[in-house]
C-alpha positions as CSV (number, residue, x, y, z in Angstrom):
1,X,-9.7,-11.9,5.5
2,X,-9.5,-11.5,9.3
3,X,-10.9,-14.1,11.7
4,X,-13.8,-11.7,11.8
5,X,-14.6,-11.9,7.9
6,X,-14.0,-8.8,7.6
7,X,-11.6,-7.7,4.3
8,X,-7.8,-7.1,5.6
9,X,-6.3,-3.9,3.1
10,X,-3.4,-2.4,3.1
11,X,-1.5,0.3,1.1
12,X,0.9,0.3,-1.2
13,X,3.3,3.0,-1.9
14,X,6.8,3.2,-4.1
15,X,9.2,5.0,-2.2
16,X,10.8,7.9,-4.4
17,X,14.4,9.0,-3.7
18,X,15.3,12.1,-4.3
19,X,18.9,12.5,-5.2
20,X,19.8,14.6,-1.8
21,X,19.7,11.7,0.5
22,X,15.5,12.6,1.3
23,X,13.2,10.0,0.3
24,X,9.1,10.6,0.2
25,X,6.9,7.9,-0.1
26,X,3.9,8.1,-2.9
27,X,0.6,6.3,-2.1
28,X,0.1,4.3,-5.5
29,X,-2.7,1.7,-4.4
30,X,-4.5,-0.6,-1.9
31,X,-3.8,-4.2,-1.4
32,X,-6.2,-7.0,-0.1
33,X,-5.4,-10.2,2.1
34,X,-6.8,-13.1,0.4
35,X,-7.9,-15.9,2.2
36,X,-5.0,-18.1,1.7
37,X,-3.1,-15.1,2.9
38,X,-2.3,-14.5,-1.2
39,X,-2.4,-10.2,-1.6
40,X,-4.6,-9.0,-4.3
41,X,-3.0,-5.6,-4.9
42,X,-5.1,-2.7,-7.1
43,X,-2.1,0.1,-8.4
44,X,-3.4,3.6,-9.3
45,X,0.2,4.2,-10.7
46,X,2.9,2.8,-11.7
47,X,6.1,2.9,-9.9
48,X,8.9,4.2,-12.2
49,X,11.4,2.6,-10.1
50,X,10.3,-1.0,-9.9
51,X,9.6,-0.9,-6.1
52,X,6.8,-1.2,-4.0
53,X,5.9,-1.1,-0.4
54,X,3.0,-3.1,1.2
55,X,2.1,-2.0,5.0
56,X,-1.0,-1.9,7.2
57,X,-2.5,1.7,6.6
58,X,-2.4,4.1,9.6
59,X,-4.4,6.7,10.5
60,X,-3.6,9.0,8.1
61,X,-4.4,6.4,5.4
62,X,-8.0,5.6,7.0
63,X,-8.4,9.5,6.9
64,X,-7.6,9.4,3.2
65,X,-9.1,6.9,2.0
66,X,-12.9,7.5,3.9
């Protein structure tokens, strides 16, 4: 949670490699700041190769996820 009380989220994708040297990164779920700074994260799907990645959404995200 921000200073402001509002909810801190962020998104979670697993980053897919493709075999050619290209890599495209798959949206997978959102993840919330707890108040001890802890992450709640909510997956939509399950990443195949174990990883995740956790960043601040950008603009594109905000777009789709309104």
């Amino acid at each position: 949670m921000s200073s402001n009380g509002t909810v801190k989220r962020k998104v979670v994708y697993t980053i897919i490699e493709n075999g050619e040297g290209k890599s495209f990164w798959r949206l997978v779920g959102s993840a919330f700041v707890n108040r001890d700074d802890s992450l709640t994260v909510l997956l939509d799907a399950l990443p195949v190769n174990g990883r995740l990645h956790i960043r601040e959404p950008s603009e594109r995200d905000e777009k789709a996820h309104a």
